[in-house]
SERO-4910 file (N, C-alpha, C, O; in steps of 0.05 Angstrom, whole numbers):
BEGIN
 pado doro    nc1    nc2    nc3   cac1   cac2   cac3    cc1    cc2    cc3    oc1    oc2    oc3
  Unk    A   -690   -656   -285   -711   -667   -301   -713   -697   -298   -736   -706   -295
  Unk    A   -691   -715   -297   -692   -739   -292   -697   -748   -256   -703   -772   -254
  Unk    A   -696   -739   -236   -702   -736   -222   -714   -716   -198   -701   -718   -177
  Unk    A   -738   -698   -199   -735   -679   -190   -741   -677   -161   -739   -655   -149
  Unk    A   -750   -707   -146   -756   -707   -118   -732   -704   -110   -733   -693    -88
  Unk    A   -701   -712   -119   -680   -725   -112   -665   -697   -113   -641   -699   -108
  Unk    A   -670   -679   -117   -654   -652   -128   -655   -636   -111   -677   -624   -113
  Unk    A   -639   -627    -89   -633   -622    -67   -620   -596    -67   -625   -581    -49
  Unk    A   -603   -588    -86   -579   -567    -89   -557   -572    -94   -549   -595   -100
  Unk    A   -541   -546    -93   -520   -548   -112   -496   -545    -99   -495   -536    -76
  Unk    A   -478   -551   -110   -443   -544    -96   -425   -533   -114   -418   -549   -132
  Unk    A   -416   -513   -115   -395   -503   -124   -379   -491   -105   -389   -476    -88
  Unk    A   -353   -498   -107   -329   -486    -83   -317   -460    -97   -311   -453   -120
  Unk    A   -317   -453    -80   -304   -428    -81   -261   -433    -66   -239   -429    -75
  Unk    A   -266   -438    -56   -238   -460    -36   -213   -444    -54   -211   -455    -76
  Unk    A   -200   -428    -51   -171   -423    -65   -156   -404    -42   -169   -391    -26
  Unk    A   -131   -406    -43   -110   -400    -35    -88   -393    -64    -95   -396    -87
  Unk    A    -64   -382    -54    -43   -377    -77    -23   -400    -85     -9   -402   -106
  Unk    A    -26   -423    -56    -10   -446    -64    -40   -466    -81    -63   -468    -72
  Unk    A    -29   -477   -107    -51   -488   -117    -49   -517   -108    -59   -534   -124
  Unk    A    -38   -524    -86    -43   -547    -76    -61   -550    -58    -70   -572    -53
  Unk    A    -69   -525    -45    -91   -523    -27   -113   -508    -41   -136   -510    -32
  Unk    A   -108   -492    -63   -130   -479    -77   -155   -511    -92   -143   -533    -93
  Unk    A   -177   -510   -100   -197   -520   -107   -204   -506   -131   -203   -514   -154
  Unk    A   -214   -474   -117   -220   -456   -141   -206   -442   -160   -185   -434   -149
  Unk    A   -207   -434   -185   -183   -423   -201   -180   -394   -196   -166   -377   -207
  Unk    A   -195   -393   -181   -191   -347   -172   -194   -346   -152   -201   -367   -141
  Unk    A   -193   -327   -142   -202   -313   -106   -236   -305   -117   -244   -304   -140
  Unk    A   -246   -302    -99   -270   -285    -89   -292   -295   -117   -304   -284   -136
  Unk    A   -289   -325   -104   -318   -329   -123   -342   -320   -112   -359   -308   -124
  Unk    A   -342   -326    -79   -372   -328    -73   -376   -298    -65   -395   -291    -50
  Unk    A   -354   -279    -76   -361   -257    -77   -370   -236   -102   -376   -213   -100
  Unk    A   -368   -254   -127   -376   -243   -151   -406   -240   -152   -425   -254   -144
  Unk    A   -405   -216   -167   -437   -212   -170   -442   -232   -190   -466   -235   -183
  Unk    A   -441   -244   -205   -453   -260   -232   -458   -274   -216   -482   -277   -210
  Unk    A   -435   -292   -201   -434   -314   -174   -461   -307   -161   -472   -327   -152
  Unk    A   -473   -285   -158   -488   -275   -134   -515   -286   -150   -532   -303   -144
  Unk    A   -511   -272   -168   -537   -263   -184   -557   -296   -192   -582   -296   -192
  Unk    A   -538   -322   -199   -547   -354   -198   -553   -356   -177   -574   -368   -174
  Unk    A   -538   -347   -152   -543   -354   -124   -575   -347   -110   -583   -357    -89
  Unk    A   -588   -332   -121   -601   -315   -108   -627   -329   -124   -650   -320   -120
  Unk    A   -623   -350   -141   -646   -370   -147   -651   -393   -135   -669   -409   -141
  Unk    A   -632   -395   -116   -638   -421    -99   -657   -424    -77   -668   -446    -72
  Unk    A   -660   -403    -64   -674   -403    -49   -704   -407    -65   -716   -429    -63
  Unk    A   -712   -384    -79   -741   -388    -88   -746   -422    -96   -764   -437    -88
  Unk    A   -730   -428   -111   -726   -458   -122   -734   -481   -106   -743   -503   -113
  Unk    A   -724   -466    -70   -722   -490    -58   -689   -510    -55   -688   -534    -54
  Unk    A   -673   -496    -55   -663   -510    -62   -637   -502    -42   -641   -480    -33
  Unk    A   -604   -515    -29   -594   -509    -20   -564   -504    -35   -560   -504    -59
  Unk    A   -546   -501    -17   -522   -492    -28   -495   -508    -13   -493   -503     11
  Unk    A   -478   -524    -23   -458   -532     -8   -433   -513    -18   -423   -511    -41
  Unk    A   -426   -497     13   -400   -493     -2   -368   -492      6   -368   -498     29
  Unk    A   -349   -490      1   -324   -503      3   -312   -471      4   -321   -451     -7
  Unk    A   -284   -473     25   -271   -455     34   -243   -457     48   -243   -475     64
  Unk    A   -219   -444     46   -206   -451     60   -210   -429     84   -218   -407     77
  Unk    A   -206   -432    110   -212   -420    137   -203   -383    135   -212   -364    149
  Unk    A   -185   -381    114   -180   -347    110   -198   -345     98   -205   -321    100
  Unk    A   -216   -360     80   -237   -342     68   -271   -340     77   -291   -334     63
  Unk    A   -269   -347    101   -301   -352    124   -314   -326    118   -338   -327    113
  Unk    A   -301   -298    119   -309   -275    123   -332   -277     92   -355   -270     89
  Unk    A   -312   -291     73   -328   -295     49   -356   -308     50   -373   -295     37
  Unk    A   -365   -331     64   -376   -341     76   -408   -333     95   -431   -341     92
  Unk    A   -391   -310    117   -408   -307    127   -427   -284    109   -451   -281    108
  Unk    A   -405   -269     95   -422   -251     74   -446   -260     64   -468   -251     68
  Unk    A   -439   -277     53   -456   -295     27   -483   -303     42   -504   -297     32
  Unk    A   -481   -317     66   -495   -333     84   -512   -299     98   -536   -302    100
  Unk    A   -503   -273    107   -522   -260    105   -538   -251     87   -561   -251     96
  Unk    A   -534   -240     56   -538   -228     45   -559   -248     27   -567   -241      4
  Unk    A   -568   -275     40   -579   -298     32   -591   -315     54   -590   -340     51
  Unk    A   -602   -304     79   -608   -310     96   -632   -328     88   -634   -347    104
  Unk    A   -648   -328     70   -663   -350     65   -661   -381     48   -676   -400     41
  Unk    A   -628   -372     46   -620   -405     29   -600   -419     48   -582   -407     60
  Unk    A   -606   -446     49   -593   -456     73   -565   -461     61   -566   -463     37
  Unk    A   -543   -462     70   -517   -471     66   -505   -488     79   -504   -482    102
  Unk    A   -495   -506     74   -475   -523     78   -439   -516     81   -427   -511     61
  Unk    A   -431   -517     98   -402   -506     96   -390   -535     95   -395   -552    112
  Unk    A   -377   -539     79   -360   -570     76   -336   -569     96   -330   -548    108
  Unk    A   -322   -593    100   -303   -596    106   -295   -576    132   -273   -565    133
  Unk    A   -309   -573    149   -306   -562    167   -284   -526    168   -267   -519    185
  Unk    A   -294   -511    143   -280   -491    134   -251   -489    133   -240   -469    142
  Unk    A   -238   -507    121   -215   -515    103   -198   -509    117   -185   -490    109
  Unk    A   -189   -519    143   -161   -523    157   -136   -528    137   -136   -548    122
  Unk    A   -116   -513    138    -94   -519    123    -64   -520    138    -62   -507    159
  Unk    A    -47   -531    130    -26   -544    141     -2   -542    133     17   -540    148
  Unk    A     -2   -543    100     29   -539     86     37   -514     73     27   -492     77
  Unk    A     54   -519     59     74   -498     52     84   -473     69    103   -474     85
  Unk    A     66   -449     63     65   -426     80     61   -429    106     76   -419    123
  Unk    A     37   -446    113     20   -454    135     34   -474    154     27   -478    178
  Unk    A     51   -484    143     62   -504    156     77   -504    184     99   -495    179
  Unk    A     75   -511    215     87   -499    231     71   -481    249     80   -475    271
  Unk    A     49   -473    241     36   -448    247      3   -468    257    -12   -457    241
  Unk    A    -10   -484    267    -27   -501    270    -39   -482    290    -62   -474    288
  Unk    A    -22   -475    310    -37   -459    330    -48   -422    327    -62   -409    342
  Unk    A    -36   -416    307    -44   -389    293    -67   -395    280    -87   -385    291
  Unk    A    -71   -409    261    -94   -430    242   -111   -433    264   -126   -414    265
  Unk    A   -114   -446    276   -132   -454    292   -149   -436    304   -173   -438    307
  Unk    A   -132   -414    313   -136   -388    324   -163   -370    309   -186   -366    315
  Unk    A   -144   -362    285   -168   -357    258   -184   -366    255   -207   -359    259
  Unk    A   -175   -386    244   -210   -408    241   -239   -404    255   -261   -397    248
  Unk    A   -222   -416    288   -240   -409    304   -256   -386    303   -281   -387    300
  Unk    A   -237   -360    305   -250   -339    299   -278   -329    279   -295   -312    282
  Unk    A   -271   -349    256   -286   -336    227   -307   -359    239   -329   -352    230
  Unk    A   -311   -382    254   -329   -397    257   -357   -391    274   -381   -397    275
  Unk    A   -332   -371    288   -355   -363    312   -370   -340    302   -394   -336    308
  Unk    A   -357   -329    290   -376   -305    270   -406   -322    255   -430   -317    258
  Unk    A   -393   -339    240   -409   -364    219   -427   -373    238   -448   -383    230
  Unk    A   -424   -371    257   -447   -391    267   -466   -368    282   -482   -373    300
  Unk    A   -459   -345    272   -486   -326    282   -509   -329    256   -532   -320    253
  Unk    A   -493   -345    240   -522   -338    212   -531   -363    222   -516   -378    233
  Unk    A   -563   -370    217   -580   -386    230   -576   -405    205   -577   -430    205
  Unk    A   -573   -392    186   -572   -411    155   -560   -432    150   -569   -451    137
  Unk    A   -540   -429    159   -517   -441    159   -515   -468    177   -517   -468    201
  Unk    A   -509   -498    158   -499   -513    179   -475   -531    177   -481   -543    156
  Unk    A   -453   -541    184   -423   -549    173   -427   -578    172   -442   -592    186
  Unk    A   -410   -586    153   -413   -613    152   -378   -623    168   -358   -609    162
  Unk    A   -376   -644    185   -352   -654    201   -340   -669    185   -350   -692    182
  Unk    A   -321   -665    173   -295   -683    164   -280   -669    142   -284   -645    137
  Unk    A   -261   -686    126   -246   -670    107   -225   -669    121   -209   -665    103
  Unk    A   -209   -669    144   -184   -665    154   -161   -685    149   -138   -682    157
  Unk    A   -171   -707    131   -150   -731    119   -139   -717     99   -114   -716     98
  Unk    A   -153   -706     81   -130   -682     55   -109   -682     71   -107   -680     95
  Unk    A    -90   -687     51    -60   -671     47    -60   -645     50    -45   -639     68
  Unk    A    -69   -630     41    -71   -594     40    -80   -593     76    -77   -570     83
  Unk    A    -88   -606     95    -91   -605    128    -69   -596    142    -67   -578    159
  Unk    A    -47   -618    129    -23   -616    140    -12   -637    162     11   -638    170
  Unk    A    -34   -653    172    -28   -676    187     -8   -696    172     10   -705    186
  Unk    A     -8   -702    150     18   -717    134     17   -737    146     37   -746    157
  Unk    A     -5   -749    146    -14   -781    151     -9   -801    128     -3   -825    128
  Unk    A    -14   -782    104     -6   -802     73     21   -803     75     29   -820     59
  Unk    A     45   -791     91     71   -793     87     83   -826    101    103   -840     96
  Unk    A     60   -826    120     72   -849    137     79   -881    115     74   -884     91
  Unk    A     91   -899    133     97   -928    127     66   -932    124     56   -933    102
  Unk    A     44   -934    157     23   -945    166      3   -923    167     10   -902    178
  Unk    A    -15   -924    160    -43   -902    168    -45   -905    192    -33   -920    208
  Unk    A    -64   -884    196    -67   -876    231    -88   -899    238   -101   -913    222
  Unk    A    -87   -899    269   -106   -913    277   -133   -896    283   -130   -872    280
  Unk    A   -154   -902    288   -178   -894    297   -168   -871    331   -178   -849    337
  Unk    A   -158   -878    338   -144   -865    364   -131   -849    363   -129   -832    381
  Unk    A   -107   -848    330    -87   -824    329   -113   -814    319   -119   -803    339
  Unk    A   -133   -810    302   -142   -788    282   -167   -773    302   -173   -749    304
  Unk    A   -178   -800    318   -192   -780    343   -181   -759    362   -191   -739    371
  Unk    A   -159   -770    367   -135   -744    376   -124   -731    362   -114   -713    376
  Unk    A   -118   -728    336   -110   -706    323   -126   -684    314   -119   -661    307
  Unk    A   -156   -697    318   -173   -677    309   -203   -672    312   -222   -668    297
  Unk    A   -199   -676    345   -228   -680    368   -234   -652    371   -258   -646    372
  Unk    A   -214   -632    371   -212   -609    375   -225   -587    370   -235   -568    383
  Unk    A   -221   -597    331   -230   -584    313   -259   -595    314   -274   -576    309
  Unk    A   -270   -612    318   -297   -624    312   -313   -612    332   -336   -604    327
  Unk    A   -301   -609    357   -318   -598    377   -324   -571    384   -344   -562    395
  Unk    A   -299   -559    372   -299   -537    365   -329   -521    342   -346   -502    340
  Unk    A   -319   -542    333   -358   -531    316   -383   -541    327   -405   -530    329
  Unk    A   -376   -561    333   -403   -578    349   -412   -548    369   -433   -536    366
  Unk    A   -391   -540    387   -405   -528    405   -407   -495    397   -409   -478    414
  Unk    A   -406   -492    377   -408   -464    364   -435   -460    353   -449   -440    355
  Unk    A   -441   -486    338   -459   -492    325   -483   -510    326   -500   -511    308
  Unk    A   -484   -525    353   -496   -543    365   -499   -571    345   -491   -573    322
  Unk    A   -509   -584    355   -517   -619    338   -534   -613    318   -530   -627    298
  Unk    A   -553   -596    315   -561   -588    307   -560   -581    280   -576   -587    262
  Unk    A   -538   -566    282   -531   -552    253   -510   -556    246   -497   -539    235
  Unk    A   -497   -594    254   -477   -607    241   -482   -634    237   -502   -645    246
  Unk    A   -465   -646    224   -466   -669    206   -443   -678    192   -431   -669    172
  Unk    A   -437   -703    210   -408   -722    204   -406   -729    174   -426   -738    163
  Unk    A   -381   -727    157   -384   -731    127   -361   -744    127   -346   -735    144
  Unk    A   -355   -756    119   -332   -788    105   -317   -771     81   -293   -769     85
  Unk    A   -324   -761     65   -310   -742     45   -290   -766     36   -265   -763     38
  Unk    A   -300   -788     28   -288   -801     17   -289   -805    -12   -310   -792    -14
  Unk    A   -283   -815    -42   -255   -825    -30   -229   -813    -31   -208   -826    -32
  Unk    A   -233   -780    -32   -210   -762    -22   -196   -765      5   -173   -759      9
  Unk    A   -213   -776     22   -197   -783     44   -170   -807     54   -151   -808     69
  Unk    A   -187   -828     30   -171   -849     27   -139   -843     30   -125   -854     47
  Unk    A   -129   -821     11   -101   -819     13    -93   -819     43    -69   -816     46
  Unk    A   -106   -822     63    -97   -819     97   -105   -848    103    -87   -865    108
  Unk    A   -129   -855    104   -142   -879    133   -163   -894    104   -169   -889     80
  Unk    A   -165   -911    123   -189   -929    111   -223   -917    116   -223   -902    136
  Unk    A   -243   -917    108   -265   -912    118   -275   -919    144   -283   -903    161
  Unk    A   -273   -949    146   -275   -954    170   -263   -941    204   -271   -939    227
  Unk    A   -239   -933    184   -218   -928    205   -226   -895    220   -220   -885    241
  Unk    A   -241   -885    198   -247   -859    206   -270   -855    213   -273   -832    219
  Unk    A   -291   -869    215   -312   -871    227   -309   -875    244   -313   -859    262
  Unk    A   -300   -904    249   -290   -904    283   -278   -875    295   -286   -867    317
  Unk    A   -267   -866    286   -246   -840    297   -273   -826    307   -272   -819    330
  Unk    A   -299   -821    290   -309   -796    295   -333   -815    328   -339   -805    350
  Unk    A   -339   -842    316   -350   -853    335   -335   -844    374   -345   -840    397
  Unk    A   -306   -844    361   -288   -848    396   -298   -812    403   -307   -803    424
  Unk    A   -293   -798    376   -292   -759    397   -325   -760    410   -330   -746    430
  Unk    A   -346   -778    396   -376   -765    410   -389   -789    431   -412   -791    439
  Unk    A   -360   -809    437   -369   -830    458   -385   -815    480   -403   -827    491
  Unk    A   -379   -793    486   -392   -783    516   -422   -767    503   -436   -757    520
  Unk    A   -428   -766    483   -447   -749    479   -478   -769    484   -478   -793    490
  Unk    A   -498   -755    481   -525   -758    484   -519   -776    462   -503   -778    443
  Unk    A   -546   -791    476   -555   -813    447   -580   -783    425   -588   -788    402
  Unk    A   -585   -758    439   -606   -747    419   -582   -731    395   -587   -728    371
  Unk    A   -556   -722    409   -537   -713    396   -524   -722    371   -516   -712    350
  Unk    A   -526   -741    381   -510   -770    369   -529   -775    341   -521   -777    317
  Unk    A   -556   -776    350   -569   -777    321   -574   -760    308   -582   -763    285
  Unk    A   -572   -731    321   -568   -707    300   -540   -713    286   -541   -712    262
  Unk    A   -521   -718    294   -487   -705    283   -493   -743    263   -479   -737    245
  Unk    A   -499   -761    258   -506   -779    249   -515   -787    235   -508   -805    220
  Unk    A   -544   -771    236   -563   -778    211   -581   -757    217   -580   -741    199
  Unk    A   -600   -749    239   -619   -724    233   -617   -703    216   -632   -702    196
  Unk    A   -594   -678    220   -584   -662    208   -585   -664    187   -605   -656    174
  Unk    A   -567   -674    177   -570   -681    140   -591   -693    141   -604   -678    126
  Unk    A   -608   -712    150   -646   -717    130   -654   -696    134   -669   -693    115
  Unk    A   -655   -673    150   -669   -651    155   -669   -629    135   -687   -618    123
  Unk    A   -636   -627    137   -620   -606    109   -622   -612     94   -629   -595     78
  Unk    A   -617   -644     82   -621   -644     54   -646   -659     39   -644   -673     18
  Unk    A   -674   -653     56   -698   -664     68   -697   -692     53   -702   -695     29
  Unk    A   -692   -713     70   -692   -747     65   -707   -755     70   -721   -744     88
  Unk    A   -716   -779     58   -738   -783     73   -731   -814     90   -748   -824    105
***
């Protein structure tokens, strides 16, 4: 009511696991409740979109939602919630494995587009907040070019969009520091790429003007 040009959509995470250091949400299978469903299923007519939050075991959740709602656009945050500690810890290349997997599924729904960052959390498992010194722009582009491209090319420029996810990220790098990072992984890309993963995408998704 106080602004209604400015009213774009909504976010609620769904994001839980059993360790509640990586959980967000207080239960499993939000974005699979029907009540959950039943609010959901007004956004579209509304106009309106959906951001939502996940850790990478729960994509299947995800892609459900994103068919069964093929006319409301979604946002997947944080690049579908890579995790790192406790259980997970050790296991980066199994994780990765999955992920990938539930991504490549995700990116058959047309709806759907991911937003790039979120890998400075603690719950990642990089343990960059443990250090004396934060990373440089060079360790964080190498720790996690991987993962970024990994969606870029699943999902094209297109239907992604670099996010700062700050100032949760703070506990790792500086802002600056991580911009630069994402600046060094898309040095080789198109200048048309570059202004999708930049700025197109999101004015498009979350129509800017």
């Amino acid at each position: 009511a106080a602004a209604p040009e400015r009213f774009r959509g909504i976010r609620c995470t769904g994001a839980w696991d059993p360790d509640p250091r990586i959980a967000a949400a207080p239960e499993p299978g939000r974005y699979m409740d029907a009540g959950f469903r039943a609010g959901f299923a007004e956004l579209a007519p509304l106009g309106l979109s959906s951001d939502v939050s996940c850790r990478y075991h729960q994509l299947a959740e995800v892609v459900d939602l994103a068919r069964t709602f093929a006319d409301t656009t979604i946002i997947l945050n944080h690049v579908g919630g890579i995790t790192g500690i406790g259980t997970y810890a050790g296991r980066q290349e199994e994780v990765f494995a999955a992920w990938r997997k539930g991504l490549t599924e995700l990116a058959q729904c047309a709806n759907v587009v991911v937003k790039l960052g979120g890998l400075s959390m603690e719950y990642c498992g990089f343990a960059w907040h443990e250090r004396p010194l934060p990373p440089t722009s060079e360790e964080l582009a190498a720790a996690t070019q991987r993962y970024f491209e990994t969606v870029i090319d699943l999902f094209g420029a297109e239907r992604c969009m670099f996010e700062s996810n700050f100032p949760v990220d703070k506990v790792s790098c500086s802002y600056n520091v991580l911009w630069n990072s994402f600046k060094r992984i898309t040095a080789a890309y198109s200048a048309s790429d570059k202004a999708k993963l930049y700025h197109d995408t999101a004015a498009r998704v979350y129509r800017l003007s």
